[in-house]
C-alpha positions as CSV (number, residue, x, y, z in Angstrom):
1,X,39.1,-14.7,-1.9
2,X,37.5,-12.2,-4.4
3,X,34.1,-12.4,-4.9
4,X,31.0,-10.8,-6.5
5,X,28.2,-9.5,-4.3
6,X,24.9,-8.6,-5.3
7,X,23.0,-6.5,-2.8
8,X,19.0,-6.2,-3.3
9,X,17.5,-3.5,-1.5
10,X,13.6,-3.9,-0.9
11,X,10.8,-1.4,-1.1
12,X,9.5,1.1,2.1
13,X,6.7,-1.2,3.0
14,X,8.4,-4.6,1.9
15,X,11.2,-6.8,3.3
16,X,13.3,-9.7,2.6
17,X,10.5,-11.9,2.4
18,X,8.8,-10.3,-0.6
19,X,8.0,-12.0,-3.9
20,X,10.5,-9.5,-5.6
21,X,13.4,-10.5,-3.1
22,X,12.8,-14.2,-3.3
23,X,12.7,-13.8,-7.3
24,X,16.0,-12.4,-7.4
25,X,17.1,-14.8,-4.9
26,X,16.4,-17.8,-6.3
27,X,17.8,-16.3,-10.3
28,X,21.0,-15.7,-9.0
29,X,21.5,-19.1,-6.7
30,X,20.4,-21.4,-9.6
31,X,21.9,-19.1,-12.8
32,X,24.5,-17.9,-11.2
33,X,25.6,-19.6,-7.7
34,X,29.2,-17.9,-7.7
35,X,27.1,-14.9,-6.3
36,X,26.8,-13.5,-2.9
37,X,23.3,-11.9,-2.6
38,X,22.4,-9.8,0.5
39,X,19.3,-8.9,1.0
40,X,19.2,-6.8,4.2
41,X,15.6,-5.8,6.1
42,X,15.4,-2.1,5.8
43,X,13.7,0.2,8.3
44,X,11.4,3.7,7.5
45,X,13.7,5.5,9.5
46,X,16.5,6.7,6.6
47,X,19.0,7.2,9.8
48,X,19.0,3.4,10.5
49,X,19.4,2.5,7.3
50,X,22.5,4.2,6.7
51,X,24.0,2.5,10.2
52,X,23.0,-0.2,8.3
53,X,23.9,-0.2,4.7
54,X,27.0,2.2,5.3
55,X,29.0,-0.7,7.3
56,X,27.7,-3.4,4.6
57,X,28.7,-1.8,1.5
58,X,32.4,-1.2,3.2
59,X,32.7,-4.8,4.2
60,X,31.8,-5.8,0.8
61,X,33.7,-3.9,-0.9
62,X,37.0,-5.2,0.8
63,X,39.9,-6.4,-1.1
64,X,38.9,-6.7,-5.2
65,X,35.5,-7.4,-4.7
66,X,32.7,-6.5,-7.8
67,X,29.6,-5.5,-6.0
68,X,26.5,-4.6,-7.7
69,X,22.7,-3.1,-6.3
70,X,19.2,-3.2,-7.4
71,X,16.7,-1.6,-5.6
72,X,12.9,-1.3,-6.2
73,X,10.8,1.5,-5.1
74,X,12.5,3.0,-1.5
75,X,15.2,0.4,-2.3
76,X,15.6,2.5,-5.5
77,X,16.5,5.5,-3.9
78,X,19.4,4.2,-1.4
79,X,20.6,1.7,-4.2
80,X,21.3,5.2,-6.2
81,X,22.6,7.0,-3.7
82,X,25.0,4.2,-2.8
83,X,25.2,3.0,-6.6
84,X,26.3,7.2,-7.4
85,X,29.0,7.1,-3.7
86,X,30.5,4.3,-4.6
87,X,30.3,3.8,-8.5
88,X,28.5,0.7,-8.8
89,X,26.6,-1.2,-11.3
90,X,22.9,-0.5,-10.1
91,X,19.5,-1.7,-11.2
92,X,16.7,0.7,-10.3
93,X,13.2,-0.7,-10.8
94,X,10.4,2.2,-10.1
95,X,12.5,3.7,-8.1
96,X,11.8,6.6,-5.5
97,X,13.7,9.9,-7.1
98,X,12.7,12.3,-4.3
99,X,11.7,10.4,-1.0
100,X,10.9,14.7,0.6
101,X,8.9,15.0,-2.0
102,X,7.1,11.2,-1.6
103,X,6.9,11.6,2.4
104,X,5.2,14.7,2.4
105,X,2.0,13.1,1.4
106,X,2.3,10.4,3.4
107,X,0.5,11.8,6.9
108,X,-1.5,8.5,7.2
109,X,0.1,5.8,10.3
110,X,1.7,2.5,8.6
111,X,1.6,-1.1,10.2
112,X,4.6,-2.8,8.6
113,X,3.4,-6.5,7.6
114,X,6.3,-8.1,8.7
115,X,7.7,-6.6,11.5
116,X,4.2,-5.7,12.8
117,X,6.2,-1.9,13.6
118,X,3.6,1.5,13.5
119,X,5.0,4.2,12.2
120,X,4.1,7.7,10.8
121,X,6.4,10.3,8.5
122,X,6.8,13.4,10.0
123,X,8.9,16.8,8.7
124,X,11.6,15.3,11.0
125,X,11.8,12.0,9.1
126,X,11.7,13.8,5.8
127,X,14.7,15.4,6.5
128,X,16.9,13.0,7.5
129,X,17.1,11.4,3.4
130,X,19.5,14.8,3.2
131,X,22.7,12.8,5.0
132,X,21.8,10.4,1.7
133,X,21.9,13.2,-0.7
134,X,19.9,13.6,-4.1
135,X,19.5,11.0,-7.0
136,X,21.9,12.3,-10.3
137,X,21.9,11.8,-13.6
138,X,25.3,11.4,-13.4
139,X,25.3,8.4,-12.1
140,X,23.4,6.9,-15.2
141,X,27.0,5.5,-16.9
142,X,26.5,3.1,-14.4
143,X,22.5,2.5,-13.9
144,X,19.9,0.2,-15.8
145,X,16.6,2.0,-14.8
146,X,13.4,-0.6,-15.1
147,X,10.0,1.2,-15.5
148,X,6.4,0.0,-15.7
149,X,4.8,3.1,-17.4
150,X,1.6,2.1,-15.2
151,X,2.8,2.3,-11.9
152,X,0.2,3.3,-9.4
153,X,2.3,4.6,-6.6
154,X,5.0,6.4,-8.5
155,X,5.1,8.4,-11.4
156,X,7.7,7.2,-14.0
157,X,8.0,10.9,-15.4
158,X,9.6,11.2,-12.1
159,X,12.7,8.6,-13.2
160,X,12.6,9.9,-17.3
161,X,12.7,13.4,-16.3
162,X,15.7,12.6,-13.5
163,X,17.4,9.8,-14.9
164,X,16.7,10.4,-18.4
165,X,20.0,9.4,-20.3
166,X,20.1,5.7,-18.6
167,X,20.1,2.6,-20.1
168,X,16.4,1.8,-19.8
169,X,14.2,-1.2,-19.9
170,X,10.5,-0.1,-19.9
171,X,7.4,-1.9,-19.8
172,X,4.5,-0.1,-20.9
173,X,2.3,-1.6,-18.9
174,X,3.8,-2.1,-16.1
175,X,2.5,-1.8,-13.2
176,X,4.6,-0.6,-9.2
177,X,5.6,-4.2,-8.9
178,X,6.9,-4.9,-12.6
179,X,5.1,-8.1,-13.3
180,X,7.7,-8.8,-16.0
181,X,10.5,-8.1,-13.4
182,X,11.2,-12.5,-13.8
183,X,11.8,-12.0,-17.2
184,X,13.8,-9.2,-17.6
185,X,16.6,-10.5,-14.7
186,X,19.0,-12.0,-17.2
187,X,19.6,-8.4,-18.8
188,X,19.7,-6.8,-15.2
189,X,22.2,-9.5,-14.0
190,X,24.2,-9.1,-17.5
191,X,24.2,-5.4,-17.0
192,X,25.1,-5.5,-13.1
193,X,27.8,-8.4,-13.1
194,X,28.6,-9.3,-16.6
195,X,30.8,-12.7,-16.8
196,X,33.8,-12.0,-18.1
């Protein structure tokens, strides 16, 4: 049976659980139900999640499948990289453009929330993101980037200067999490998986 799959990819410190997960959760099961949304828990180790997402994305994509990504902060940045691979539909809200570039600031030791897991970045880590490769603009045909111009964790001249030529949405004051992210999901869902 064909079907189309939506896959949500969450932030680095986030997880299925988190407001922005549940929101898009609960748009597509009550405007549109005929969607199969995935929301898989992703780990800080870039290796795992490729064992991870790698296997999904090839499952889902059996047959005559549509498939379609967002992904919001670290979620951004594999939801490129796979949206770019595969040529998919993608959603990018305050995405990470260069996780090297990100980590390398990032010395501090992190307690994930939900998984109670400690972990700290190292040069090691860093490198790994090269097996994902690097965020193009050439994948913008096919990518809605979402920007709060008030993000306090990443800078959208990041995104603009990257992913300039994309079919934006942007919310001046926005802030990392996109308050108006509830509002704005019947244009993402329209862009990602448009009813035909």
């Amino acid at each position: 049976m064909v079907r189309a799959h939506l896959v949500y990819l969450h932030g680095l410190h986030s997880s299925p659980e988190s407001k922005k997960a549940q929101t898009v959760m609960a748009f597509v099961r009550s405007w549109r139900p005929e969607v199969a949304i995935h929301v898989p828990q992703l780990h800080y180790d870039p290796d795992k999640n490729w064992d991870t997402l790698q296997p999904l994305m090839s499952d889902l994509r059996q047959g005559q499948n549509t498939v379609a990504l967002i992904g919001s902060s670290m979620g951004g940045y594999y939801a490129a990289c796979l949206g770019q691979h595969y040529v998919l539909r993608t959603a990018l809200v305050n995405p990470v453009i260069d996780p090297q570039k990100l980590l390398s600031r990032c010395r501090d030791e992190f307690v994930h929330e939900k998984t109670g897991e400690r972990y700290r970045f190292t040069e090691a880590d860093a490198a790994k993101f090269v097996r994902w490769g690097t965020v193009s603009e050439s994948a913008c045909r096919n990518t809605l980037l979402c920007l709060g111009l008030r993000d306090e964790v990443l800078s959208p001249q990041w995104a603009l200067e990257r992913l300039g030529t994309c079919r934006r949405i942007i919310d001046p004051s926005g802030d990392h999490y996109f308050s108006r992210f509830s509002t704005i999901l019947p244009e993402v869902m329209d862009f990602l998986l448009p009813v035909s």
